[in-house]
Backbone as XML, in Angstrom:
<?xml version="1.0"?>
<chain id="A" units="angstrom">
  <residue number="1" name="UNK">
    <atom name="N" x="50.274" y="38.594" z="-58.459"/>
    <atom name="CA" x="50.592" y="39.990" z="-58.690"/>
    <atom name="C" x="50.945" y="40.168" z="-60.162"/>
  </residue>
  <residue number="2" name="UNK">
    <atom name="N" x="50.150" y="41.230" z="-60.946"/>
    <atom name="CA" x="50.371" y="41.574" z="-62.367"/>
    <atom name="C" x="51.928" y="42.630" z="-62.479"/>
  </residue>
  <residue number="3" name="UNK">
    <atom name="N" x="52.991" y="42.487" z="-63.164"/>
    <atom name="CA" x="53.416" y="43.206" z="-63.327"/>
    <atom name="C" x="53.737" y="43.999" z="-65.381"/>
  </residue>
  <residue number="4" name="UNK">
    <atom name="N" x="54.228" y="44.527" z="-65.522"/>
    <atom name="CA" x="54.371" y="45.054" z="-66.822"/>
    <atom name="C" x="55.914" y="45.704" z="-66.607"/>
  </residue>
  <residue number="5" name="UNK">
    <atom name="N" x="56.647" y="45.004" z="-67.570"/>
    <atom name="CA" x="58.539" y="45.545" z="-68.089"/>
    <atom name="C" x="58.514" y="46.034" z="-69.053"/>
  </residue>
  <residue number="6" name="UNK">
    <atom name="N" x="59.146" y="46.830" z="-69.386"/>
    <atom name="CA" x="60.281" y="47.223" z="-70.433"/>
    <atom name="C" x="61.194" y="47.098" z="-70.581"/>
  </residue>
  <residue number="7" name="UNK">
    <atom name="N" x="61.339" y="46.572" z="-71.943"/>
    <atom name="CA" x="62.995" y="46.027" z="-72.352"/>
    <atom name="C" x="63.826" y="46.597" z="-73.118"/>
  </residue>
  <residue number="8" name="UNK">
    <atom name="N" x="64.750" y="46.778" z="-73.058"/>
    <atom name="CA" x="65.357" y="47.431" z="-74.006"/>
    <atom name="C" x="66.477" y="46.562" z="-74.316"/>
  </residue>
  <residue number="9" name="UNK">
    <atom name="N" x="66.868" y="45.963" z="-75.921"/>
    <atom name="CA" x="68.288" y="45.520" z="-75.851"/>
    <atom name="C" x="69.346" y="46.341" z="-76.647"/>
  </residue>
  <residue number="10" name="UNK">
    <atom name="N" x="70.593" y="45.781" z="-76.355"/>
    <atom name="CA" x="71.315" y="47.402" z="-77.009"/>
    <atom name="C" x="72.182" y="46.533" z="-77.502"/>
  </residue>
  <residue number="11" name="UNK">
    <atom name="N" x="72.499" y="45.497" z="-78.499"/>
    <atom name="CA" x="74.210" y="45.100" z="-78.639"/>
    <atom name="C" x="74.858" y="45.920" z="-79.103"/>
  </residue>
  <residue number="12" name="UNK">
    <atom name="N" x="76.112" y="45.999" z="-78.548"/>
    <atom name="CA" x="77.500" y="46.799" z="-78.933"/>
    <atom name="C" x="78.525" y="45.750" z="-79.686"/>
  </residue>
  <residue number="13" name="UNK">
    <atom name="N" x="77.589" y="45.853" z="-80.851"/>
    <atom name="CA" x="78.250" y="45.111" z="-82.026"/>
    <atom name="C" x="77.530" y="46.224" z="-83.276"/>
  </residue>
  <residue number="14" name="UNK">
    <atom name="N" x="78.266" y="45.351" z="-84.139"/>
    <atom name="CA" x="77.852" y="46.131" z="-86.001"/>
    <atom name="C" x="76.819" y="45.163" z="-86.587"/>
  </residue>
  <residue number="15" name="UNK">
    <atom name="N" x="76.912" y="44.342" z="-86.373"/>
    <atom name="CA" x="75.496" y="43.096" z="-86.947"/>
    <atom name="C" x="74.448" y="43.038" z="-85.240"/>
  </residue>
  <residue number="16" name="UNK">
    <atom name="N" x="73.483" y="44.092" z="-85.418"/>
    <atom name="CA" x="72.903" y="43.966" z="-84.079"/>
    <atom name="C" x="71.723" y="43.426" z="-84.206"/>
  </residue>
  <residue number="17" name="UNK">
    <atom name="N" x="70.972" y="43.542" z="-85.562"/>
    <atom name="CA" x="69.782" y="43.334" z="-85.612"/>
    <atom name="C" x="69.378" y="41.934" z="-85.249"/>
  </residue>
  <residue number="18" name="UNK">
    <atom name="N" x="70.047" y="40.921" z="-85.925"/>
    <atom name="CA" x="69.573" y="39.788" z="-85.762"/>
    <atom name="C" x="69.373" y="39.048" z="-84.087"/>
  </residue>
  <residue number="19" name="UNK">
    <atom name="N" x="70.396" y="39.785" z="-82.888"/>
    <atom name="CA" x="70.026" y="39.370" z="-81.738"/>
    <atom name="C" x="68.093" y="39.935" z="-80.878"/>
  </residue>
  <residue number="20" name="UNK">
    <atom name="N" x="68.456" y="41.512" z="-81.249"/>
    <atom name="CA" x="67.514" y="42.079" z="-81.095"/>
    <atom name="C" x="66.050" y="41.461" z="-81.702"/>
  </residue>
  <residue number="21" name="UNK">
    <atom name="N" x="66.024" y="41.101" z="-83.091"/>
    <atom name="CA" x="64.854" y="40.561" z="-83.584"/>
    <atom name="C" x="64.634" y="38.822" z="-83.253"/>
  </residue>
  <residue number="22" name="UNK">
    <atom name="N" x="66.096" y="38.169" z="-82.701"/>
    <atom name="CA" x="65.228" y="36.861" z="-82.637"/>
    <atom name="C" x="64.619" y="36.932" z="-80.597"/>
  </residue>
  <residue number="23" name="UNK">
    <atom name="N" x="65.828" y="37.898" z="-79.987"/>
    <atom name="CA" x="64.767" y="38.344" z="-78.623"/>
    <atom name="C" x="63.292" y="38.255" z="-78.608"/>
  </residue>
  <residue number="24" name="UNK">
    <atom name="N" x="62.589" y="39.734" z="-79.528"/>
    <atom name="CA" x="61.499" y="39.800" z="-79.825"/>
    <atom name="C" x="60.549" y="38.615" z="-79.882"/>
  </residue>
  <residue number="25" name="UNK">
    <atom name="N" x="61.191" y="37.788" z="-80.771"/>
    <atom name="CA" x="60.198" y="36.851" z="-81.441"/>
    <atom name="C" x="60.065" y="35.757" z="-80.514"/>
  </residue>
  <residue number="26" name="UNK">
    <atom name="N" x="61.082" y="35.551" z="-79.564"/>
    <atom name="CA" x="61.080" y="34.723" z="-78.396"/>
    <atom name="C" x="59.819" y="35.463" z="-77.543"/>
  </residue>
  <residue number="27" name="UNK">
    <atom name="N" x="59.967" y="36.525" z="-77.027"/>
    <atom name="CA" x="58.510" y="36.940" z="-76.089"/>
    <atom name="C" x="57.544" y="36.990" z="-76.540"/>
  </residue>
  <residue number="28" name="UNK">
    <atom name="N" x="56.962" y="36.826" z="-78.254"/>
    <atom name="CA" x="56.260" y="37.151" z="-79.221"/>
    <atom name="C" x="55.593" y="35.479" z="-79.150"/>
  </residue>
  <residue number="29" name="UNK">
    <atom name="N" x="56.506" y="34.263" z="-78.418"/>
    <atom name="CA" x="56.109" y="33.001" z="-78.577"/>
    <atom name="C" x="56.170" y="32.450" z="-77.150"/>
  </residue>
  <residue number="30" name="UNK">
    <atom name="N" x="55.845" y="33.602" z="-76.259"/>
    <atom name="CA" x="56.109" y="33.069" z="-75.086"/>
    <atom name="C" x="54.401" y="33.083" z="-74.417"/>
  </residue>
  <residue number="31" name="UNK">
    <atom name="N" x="53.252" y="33.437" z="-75.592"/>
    <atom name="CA" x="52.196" y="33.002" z="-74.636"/>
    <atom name="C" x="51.619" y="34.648" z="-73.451"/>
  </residue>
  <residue number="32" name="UNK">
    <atom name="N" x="52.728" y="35.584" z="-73.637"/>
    <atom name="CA" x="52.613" y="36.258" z="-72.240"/>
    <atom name="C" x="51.681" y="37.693" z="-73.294"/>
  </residue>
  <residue number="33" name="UNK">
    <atom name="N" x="51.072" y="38.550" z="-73.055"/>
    <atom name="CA" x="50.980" y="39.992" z="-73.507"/>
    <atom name="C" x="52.032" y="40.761" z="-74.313"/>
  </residue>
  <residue number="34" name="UNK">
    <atom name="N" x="52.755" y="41.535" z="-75.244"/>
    <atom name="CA" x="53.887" y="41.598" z="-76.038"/>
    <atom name="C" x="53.449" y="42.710" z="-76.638"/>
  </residue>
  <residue number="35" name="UNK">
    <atom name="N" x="53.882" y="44.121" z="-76.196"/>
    <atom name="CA" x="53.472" y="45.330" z="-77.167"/>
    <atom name="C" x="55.211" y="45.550" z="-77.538"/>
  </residue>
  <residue number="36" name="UNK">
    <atom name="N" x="54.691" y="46.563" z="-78.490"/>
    <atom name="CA" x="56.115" y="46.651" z="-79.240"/>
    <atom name="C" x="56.596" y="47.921" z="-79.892"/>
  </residue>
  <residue number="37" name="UNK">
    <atom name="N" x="57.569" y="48.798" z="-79.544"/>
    <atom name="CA" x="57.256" y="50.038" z="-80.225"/>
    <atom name="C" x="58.959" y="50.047" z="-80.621"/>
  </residue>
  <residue number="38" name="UNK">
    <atom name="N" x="59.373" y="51.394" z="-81.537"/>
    <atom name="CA" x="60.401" y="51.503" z="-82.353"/>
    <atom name="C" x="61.821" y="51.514" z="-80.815"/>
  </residue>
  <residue number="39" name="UNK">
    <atom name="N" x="61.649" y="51.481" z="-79.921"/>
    <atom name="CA" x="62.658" y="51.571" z="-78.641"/>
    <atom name="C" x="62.396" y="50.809" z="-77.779"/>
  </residue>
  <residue number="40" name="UNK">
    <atom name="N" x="61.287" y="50.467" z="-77.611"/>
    <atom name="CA" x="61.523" y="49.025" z="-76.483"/>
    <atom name="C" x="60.327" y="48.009" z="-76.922"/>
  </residue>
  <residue number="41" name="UNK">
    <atom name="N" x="60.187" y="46.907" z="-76.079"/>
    <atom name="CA" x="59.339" y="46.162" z="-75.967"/>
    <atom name="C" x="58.483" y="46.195" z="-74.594"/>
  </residue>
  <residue number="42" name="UNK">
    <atom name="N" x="57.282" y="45.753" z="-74.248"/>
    <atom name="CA" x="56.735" y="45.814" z="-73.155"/>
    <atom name="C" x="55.981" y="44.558" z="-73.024"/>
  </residue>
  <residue number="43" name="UNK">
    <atom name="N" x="56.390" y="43.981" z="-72.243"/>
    <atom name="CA" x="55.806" y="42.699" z="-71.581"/>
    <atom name="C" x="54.914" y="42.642" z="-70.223"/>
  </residue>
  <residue number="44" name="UNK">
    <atom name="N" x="53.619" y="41.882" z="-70.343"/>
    <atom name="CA" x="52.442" y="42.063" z="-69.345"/>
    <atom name="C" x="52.078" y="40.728" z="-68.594"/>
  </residue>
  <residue number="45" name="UNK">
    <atom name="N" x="51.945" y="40.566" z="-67.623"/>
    <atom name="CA" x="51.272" y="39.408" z="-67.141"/>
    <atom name="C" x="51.693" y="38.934" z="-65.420"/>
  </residue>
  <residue number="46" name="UNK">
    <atom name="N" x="51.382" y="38.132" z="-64.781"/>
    <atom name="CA" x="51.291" y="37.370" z="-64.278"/>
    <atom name="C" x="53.375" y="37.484" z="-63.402"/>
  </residue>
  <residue number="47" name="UNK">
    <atom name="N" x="53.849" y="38.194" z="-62.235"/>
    <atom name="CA" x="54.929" y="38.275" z="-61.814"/>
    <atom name="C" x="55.911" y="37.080" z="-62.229"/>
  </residue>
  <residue number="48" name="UNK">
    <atom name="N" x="55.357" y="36.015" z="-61.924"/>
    <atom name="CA" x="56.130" y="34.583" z="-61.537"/>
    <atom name="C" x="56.298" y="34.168" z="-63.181"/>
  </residue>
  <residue number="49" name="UNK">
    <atom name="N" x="55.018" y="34.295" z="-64.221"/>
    <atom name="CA" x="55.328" y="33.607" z="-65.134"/>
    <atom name="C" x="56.350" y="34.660" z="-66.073"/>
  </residue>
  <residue number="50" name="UNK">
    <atom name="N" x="55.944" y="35.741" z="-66.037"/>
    <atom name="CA" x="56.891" y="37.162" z="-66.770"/>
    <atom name="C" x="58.140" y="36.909" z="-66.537"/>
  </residue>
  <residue number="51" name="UNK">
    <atom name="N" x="58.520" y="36.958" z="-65.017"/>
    <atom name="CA" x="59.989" y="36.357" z="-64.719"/>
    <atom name="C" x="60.960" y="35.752" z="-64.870"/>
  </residue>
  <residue number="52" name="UNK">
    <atom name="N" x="59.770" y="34.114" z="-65.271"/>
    <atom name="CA" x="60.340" y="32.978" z="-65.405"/>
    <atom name="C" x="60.862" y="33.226" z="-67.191"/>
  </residue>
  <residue number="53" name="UNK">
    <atom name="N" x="60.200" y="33.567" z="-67.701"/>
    <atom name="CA" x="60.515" y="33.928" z="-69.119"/>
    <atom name="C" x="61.504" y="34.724" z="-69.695"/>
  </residue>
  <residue number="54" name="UNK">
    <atom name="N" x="61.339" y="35.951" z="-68.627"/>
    <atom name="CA" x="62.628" y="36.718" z="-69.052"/>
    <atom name="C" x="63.819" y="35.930" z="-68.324"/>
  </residue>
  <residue number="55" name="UNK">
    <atom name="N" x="63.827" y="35.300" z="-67.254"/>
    <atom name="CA" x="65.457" y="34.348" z="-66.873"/>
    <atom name="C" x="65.367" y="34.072" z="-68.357"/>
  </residue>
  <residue number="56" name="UNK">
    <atom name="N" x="64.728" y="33.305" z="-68.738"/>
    <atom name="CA" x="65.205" y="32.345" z="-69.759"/>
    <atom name="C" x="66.099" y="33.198" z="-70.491"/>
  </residue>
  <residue number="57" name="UNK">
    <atom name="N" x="64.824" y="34.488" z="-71.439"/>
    <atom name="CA" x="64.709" y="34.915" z="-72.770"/>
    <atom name="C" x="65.976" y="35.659" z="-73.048"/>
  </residue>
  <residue number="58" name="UNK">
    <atom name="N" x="66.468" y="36.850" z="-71.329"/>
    <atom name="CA" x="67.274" y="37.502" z="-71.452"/>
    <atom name="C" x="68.837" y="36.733" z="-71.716"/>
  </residue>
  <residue number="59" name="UNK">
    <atom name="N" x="69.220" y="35.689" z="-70.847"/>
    <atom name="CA" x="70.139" y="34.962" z="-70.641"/>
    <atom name="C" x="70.262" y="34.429" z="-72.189"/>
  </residue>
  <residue number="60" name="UNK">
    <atom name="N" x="69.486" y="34.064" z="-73.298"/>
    <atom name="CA" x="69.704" y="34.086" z="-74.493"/>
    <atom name="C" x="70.037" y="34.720" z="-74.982"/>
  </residue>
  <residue number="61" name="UNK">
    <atom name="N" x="69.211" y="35.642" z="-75.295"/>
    <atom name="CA" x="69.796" y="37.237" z="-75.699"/>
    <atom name="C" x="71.372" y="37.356" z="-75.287"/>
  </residue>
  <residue number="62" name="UNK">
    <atom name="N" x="71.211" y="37.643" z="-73.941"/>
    <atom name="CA" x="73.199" y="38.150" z="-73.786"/>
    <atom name="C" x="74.279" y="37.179" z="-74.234"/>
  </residue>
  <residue number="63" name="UNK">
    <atom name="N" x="73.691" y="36.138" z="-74.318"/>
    <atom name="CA" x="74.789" y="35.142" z="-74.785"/>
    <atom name="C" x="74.943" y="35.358" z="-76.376"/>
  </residue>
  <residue number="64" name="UNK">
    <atom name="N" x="73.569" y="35.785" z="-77.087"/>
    <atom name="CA" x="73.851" y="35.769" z="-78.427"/>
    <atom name="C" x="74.527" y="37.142" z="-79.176"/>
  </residue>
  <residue number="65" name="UNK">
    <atom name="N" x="75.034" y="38.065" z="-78.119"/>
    <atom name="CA" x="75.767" y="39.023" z="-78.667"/>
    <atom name="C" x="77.401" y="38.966" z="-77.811"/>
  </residue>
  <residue number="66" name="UNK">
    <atom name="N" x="78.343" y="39.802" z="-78.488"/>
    <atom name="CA" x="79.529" y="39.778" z="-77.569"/>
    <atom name="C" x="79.570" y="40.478" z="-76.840"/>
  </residue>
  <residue number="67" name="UNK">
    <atom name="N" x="79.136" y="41.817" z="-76.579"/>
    <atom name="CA" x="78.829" y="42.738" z="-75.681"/>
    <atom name="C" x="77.286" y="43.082" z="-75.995"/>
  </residue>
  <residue number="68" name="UNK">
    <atom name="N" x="77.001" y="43.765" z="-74.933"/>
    <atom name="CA" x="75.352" y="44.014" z="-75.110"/>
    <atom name="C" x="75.176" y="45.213" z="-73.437"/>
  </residue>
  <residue number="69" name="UNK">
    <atom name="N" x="74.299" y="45.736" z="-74.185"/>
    <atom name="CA" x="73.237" y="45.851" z="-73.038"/>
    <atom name="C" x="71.823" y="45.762" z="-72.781"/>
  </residue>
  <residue number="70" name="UNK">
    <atom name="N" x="71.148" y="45.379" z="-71.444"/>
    <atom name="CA" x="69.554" y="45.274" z="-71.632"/>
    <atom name="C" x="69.204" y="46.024" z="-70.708"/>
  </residue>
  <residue number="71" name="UNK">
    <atom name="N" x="68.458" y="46.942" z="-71.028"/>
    <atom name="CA" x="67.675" y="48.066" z="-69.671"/>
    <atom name="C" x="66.338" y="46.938" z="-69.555"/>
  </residue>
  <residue number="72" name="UNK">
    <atom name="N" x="66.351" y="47.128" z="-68.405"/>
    <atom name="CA" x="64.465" y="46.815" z="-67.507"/>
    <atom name="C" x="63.487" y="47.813" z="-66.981"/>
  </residue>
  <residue number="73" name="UNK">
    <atom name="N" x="62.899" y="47.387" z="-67.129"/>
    <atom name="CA" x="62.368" y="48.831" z="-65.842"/>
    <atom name="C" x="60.688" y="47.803" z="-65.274"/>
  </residue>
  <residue number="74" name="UNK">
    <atom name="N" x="60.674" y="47.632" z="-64.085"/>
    <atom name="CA" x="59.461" y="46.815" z="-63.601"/>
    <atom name="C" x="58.345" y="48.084" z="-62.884"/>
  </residue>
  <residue number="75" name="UNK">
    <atom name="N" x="56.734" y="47.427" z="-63.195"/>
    <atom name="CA" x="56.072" y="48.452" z="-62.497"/>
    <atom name="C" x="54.930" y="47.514" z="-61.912"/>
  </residue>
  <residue number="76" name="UNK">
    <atom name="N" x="54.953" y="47.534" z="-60.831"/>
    <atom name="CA" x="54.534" y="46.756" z="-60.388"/>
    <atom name="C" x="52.542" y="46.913" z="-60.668"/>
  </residue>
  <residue number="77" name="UNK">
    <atom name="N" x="52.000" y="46.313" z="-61.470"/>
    <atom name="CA" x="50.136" y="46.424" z="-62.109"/>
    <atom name="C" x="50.169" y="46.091" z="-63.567"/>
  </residue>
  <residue number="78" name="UNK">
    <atom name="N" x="49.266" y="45.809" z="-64.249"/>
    <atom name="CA" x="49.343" y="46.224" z="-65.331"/>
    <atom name="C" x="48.742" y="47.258" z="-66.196"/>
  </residue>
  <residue number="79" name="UNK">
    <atom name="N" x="49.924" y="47.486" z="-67.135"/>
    <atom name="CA" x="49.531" y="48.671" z="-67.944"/>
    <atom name="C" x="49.410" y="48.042" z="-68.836"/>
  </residue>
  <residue number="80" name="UNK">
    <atom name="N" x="49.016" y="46.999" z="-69.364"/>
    <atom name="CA" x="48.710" y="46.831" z="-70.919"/>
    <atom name="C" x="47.679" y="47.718" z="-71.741"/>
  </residue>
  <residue number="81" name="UNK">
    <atom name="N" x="46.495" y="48.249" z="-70.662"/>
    <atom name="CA" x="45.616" y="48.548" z="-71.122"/>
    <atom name="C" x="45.656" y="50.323" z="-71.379"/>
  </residue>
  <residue number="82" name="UNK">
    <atom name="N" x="46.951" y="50.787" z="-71.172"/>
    <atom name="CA" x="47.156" y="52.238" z="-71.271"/>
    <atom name="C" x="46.791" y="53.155" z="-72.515"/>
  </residue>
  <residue number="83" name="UNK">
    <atom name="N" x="46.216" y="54.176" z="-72.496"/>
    <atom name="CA" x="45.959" y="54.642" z="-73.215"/>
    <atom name="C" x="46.457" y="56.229" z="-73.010"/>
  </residue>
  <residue number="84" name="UNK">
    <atom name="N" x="46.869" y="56.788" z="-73.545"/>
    <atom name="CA" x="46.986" y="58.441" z="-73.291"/>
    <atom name="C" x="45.730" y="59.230" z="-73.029"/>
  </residue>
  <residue number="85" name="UNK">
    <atom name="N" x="45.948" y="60.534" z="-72.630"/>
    <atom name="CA" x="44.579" y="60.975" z="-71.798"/>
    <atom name="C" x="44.769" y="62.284" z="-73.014"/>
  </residue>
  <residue number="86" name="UNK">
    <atom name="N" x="45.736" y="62.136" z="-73.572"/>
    <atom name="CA" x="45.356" y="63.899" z="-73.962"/>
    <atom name="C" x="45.348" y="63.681" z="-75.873"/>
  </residue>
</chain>
């Protein structure tokens, strides 16, 4: 089963960038589909292997800030290939 996420990370800190950008670069080396826009990231592929990646990727992430937040949002197909209609 293909699915496609969105991520969002939020640290609730003053030095945020550097968690947020080494996140990125972790799914960016994870092999999987990786679009990227100014508010989230979107990750494509394969349920089991997407999964297995974000356990990892996210559980890094939250550890590397002191507070944080991460929105998800799962849809179950993929949309990598989306395009707008209008």
């Amino acid at each position: 089963m293909n699915i496609s996420v969105e991520l969002t990370l939020t640290p609730l800190q003053d030095d945020f960038e550097p968690a947020i950008i080494d996140f990125i670069k972790a799914l960016r080396h994870s092999g999987l589909i990786i679009k990227e826009n100014p508010l989230s990231t979107q990750v494509y592929g394969e349920y089991d292997r997407v999964m297995a990646v974000l356990q990892k990727e996210m559980k890094i992430a939250l550890e590397s800030v002191e507070r944080g937040l991460l929105y998800i949002k799962i849809v179950k197909s993929d949309r990598s290939d989306y395009e707008p209609h209008f």
